[in-house]
C-alpha positions as CSV (number, residue, x, y, z in Angstrom):
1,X,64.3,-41.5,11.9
2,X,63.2,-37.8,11.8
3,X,59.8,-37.9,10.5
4,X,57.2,-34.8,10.0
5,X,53.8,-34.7,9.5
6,X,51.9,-32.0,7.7
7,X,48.2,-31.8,9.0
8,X,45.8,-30.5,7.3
9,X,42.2,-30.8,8.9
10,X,40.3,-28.2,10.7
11,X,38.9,-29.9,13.3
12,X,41.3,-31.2,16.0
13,X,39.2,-33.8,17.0
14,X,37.7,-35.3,14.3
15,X,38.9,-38.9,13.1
16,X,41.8,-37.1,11.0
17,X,42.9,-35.7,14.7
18,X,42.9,-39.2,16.3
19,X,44.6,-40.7,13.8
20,X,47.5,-38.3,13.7
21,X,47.4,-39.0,17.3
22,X,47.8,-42.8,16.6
23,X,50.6,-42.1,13.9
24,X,52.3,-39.9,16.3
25,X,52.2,-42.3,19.1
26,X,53.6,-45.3,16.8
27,X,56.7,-43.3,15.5
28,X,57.2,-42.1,19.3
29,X,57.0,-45.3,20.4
30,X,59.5,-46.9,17.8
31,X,62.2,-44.4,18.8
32,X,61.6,-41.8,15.8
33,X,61.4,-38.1,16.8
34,X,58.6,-36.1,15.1
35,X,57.3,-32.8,14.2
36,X,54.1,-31.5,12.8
37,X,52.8,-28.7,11.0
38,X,49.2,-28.3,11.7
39,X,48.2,-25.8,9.1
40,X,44.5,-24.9,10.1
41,X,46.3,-24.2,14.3
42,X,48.6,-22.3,12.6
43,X,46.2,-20.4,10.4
44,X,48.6,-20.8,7.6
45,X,48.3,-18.3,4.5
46,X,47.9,-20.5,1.4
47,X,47.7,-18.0,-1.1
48,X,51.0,-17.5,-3.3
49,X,50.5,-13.7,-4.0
50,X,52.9,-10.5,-3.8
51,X,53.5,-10.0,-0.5
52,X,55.2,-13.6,0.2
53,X,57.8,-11.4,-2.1
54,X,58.2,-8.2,0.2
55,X,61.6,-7.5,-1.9
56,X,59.6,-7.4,-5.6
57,X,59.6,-4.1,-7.1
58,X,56.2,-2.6,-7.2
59,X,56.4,-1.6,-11.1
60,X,58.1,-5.4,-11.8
61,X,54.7,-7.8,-13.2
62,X,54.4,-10.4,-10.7
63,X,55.1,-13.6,-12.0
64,X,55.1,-16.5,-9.1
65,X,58.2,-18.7,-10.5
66,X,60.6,-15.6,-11.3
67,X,60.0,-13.9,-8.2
68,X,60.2,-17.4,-5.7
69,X,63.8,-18.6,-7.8
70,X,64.8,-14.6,-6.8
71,X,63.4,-14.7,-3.3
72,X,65.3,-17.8,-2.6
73,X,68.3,-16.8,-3.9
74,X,68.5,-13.8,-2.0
75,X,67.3,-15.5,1.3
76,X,64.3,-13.3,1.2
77,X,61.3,-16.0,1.7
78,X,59.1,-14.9,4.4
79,X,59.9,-16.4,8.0
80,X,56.8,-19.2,7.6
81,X,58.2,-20.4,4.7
82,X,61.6,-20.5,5.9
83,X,60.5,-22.4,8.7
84,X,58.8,-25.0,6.5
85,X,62.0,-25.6,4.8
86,X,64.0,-26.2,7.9
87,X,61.6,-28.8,8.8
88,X,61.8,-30.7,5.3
89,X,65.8,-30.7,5.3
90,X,65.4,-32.0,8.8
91,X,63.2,-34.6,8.1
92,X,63.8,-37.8,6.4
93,X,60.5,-39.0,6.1
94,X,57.5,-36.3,4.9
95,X,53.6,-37.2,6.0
96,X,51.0,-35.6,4.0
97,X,47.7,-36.0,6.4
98,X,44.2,-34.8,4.9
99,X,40.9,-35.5,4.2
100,X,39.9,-36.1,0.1
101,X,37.8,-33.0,-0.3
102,X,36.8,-32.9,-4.0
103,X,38.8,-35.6,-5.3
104,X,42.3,-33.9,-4.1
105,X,43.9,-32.2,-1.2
106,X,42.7,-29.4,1.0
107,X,43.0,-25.5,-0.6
108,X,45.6,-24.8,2.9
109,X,47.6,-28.2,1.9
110,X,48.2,-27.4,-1.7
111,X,49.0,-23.5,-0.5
112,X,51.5,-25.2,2.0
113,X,53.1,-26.9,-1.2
114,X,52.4,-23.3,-3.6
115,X,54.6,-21.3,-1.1
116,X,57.3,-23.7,0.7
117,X,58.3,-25.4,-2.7
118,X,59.9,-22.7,-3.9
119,X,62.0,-22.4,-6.9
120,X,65.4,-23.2,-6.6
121,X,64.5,-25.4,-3.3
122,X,62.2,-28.2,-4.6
123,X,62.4,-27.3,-8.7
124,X,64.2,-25.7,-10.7
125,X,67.3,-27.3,-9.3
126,X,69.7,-29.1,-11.8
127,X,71.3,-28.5,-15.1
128,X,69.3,-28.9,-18.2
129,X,71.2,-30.7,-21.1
130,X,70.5,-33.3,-23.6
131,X,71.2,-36.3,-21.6
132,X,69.9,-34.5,-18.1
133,X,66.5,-32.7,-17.5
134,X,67.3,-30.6,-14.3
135,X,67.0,-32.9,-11.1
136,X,63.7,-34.2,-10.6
137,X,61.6,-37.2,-10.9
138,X,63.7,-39.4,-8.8
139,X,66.3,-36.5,-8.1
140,X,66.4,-33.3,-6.8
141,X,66.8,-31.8,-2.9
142,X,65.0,-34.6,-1.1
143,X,66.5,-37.3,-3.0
144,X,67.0,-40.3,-0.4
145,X,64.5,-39.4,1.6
146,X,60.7,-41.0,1.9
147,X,57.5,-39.8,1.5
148,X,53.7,-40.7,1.8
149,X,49.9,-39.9,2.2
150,X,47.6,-40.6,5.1
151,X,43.7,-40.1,3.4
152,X,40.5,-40.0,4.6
153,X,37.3,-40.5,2.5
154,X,34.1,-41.1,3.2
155,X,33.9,-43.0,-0.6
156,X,33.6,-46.8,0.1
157,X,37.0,-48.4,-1.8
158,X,34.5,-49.7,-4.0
159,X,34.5,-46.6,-5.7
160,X,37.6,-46.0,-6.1
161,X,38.7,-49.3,-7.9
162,X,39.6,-50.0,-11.1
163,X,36.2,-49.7,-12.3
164,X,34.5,-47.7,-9.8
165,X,32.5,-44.4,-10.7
166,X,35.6,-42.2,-8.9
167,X,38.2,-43.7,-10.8
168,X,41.2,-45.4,-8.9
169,X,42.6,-44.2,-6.0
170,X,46.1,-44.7,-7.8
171,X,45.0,-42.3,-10.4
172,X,43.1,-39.7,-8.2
173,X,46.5,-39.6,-6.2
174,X,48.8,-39.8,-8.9
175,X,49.3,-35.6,-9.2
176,X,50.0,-35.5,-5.5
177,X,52.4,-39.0,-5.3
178,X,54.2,-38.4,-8.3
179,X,53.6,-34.6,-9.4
180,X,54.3,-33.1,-5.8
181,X,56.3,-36.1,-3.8
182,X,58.5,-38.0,-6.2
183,X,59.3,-34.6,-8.4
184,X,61.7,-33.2,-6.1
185,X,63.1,-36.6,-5.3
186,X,61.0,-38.6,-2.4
187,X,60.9,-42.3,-2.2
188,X,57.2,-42.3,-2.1
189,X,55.5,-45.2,-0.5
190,X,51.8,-46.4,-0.9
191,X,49.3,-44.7,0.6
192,X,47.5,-45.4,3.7
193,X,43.4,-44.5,2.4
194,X,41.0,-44.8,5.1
195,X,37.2,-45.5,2.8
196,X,33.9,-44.9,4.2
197,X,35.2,-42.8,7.7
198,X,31.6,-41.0,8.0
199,X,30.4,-44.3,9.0
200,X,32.9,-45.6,10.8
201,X,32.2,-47.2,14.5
202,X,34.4,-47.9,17.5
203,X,35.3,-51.6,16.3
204,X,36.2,-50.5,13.0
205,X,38.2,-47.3,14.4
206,X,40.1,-50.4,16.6
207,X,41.3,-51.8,13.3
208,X,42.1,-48.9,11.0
209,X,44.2,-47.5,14.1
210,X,46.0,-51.1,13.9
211,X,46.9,-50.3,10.1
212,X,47.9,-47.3,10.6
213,X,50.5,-48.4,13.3
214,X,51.4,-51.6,11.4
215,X,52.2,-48.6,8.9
216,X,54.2,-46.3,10.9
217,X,55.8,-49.3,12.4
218,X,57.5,-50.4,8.4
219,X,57.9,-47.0,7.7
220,X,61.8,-47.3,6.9
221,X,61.0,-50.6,5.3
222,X,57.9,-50.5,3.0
223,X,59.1,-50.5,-1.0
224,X,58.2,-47.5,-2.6
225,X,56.1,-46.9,-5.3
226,X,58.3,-48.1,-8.5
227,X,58.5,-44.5,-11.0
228,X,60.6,-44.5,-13.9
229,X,63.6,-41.6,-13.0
230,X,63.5,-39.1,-15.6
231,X,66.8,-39.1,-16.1
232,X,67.1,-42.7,-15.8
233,X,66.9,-43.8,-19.8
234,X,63.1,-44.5,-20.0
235,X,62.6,-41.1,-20.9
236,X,63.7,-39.0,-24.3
237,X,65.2,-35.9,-23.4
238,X,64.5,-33.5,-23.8
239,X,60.9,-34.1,-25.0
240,X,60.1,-36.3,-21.9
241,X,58.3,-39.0,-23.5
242,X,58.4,-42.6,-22.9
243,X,61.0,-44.2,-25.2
244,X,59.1,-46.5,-27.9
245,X,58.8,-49.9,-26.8
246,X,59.1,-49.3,-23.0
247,X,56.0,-49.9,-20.4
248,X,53.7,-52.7,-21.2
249,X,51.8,-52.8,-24.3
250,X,48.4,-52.6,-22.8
251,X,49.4,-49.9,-20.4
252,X,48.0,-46.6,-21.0
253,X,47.7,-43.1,-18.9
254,X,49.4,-43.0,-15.3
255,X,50.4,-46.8,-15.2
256,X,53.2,-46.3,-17.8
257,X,55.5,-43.8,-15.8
258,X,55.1,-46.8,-12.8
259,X,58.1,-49.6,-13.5
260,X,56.9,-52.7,-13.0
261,X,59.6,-55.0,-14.3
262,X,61.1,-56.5,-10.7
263,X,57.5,-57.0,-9.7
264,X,57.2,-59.3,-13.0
265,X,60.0,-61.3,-13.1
């Protein structure tokens, strides 16, 4: 399997650092090949702004989505971006590697997926019709491959349960799993969340290392998290909402677009 791993952590050797070094080692070991993109090493720009468009007319208004679905179709990206996209064809499996800052991702990770998902490579693909809402949600250019998340926190998993003060860390990750992941078509697996790192000792780095192999070492196998495809008959088209009657009654926010029928039965 060709897996790569996006890194997105300043400091090489923090606990982020030596866990991508234990991830790395794991996949190494089981016979995958991996590459990384280390976004702080590589000082990558993670603004979206005009000049990621050299080709835009000075006097045209800049408007991001127009002038990425243009860019694209010309073959006009800038060489960074280009580069990011060779890697994500190449890949079959995508790791997403950062600390929670803030209750999301790093400014550089979210610029990563701002520039390199550009239109026409990971949305905007499709038709649009009134059975079909353009690729996405369980279609689109990485359909068939996986996905997942490797978080630190220093939050205690306390906090981010069901009734913890952060809310859960199903919800809290939900834009990222389902909004960035699953939209352009990745099987998206659990995440691995690593609670309370700023107090973590040597014994307790022994274990959490252990997951995180045990992880790398099912990475083919582990069943992804169960999203209703848009275009799979849960949804109305082409308002998008959940036909009446499906999800469970009680279910409310984020839950209803996760299918848990298999796991009932």
């Amino acid at each position: 399997m060709k897996v790569l791993l996006v890194f997105a952590h300043p400091e090489p050797h923090s606990l982020n650092g030596s866990l991508r070094d234990v991830a790395i080692r794991e996949l190494e070991a089981q016979g995958h090949e991996v590459r990384v993109s280390d976004l702080y090493a590589d000082n990558w720009k993670s603004e979206i702004d005009r000049p990621d468009f050299p080709s835009l007319d000075d006097e045209t208004p800049f408007q991001p989505s127009r002038a990425s679905k243009a860019a694209f179709a010309a073959g006009q990206l800038t060489e960074d971006v280009k580069a990011e996209h060779e890697k994500l064809l190449w890949a079959d499996t995508l790791i997403l590697q950062f600390p929670l800052w803030w209750y999301t991702m790093p400014a550089i990770l979210k610029g990563w997926v701002d520039r390199v998902y550009a239109y026409g490579f990971a949305y905007g693909v499709g038709e649009h019709s009134d059975a079909h809402w353009g690729d996405r949600f369980g279609e689109g250019t990485f359909k068939g491959k996986r996905a997942m998340l490797i978080i630190t926190t220093g939050g205690w998993q306390e906090h981010y349960s069901a009734r913890g003060v952060n809310g859960p860390i199903d919800d809290l990750l939900f834009p990222i799993n389902h909004g960035i992941l699953y939209y352009p078509g990745y099987d998206v697996l659990p995440p691995f969340v690593a609670y309370r790192v700023d107090r973590i000792d040597e014994a307790s780095f022994d274990r959490l290392a252990e997951n995180l192999r045990e992880r790398m070492r099912t990475l083919s196998t582990t069943p992804p998290i169960p999203y209703r495809r848009q275009n799979g008959g849960d949804y109305l088209i082409p308002s998008l909402e959940l036909r009446p009657g499906v999800g469970e009654p009680a279910a409310t926010g984020f839950a209803l677009h996760v299918d848990r029928r298999d796991a009932a039965e």
